[in-house]
C-alpha positions in Angstrom: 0.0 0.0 0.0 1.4 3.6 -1.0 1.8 6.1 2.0 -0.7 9.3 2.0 0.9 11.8 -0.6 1.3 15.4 1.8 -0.9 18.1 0.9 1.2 20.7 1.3 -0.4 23.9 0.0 -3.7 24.8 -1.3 -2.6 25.4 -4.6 -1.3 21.8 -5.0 -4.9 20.9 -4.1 -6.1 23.3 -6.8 -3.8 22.5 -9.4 -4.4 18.8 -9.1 -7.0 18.0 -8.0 -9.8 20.8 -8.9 -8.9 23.5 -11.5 -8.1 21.2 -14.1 -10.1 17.9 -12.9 -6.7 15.3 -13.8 -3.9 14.2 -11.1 -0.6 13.2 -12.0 -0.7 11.0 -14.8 0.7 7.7 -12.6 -2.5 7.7 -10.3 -5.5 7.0 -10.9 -8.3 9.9 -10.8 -9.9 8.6 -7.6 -8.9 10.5 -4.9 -9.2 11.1 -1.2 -7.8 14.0 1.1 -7.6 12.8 4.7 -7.5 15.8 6.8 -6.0 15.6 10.2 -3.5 17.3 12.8 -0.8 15.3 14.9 -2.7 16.5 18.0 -5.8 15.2 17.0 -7.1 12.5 19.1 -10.0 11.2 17.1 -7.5 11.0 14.4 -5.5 8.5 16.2 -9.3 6.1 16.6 -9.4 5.3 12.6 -7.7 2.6 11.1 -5.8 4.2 7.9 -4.4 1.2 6.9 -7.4 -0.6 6.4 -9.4 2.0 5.1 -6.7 2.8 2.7 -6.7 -1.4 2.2 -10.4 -1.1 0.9 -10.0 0.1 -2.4 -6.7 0.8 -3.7 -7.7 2.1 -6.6 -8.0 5.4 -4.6 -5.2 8.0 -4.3 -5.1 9.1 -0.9 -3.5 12.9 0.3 -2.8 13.7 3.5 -3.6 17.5 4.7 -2.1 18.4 8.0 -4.7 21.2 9.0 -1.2 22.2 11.0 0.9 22.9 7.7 -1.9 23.6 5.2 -4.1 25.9 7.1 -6.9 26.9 3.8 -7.7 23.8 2.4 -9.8 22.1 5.0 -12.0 25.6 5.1 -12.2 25.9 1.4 -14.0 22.5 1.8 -16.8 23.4 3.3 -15.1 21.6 6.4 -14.4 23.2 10.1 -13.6 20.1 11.9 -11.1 16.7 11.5 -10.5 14.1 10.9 -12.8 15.1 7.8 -12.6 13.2 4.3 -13.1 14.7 0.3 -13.5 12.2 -2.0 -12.6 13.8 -5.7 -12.8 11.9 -9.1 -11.8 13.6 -12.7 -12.2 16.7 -10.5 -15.3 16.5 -9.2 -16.6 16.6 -5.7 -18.1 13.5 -5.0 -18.6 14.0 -1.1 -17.0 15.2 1.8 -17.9 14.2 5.9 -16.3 14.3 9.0 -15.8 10.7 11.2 -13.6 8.7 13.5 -15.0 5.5 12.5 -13.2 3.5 10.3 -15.9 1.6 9.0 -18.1 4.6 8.2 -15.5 5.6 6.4 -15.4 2.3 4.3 -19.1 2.8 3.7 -18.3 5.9 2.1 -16.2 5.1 -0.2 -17.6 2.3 -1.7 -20.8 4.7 -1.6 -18.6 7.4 -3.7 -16.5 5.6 -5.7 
């Protein structure tokens, strides 16, 4: 399984993955952002390697709301561990949850 890719800056988010609706041409076009904090408690409850196990046809990002302070807001989102699902650069859905298996259910709902 490939680690998160860091979401470092909000235009990185913006280049790739919403103005022009294609990521780097070795992923795939499914793709997750996963934002979080290394203080975050509820962060630590969800089982990332077996949601990312799921379906590995999904790219997944990592946001640190520590680092990347826009993104999460130019969501829609206020609070983590919060999810975006994206595909050919379109929202598909975005929630908030510490439970690993809600999570799941999302994803096979959204992709």
């Amino acid at each position: 399984m490939a680690p998160m890719i860091p979401l470092l800056t909000q235009l990185q988010f913006e280049e790739f993955l919403v103005k022009s609706g294609e990521v780097p041409k070795e992923v795939s076009k499914a793709v997750a952002v996963y934002f979080t904090a290394s203080w975050c408690g509820a962060c630590t409850r969800l089982d990332l390697e077996k949601i990312q196990a799921h379906n590995t046809t999904v790219v997944w990002y990592k946001c640190d709301i520590d680092v990347n302070k826009y993104t999460l807001g130019y969501c829609g989102l206020s609070k983590i561990p919060s999810f975006v699902f994206i595909k050919d650069g379109k929202f598909l859905g975005k929630f908030t949850s510490s439970d690993t298996d809600f999570v799941i259910e999302m994803i096979d709902d959204s992709f």
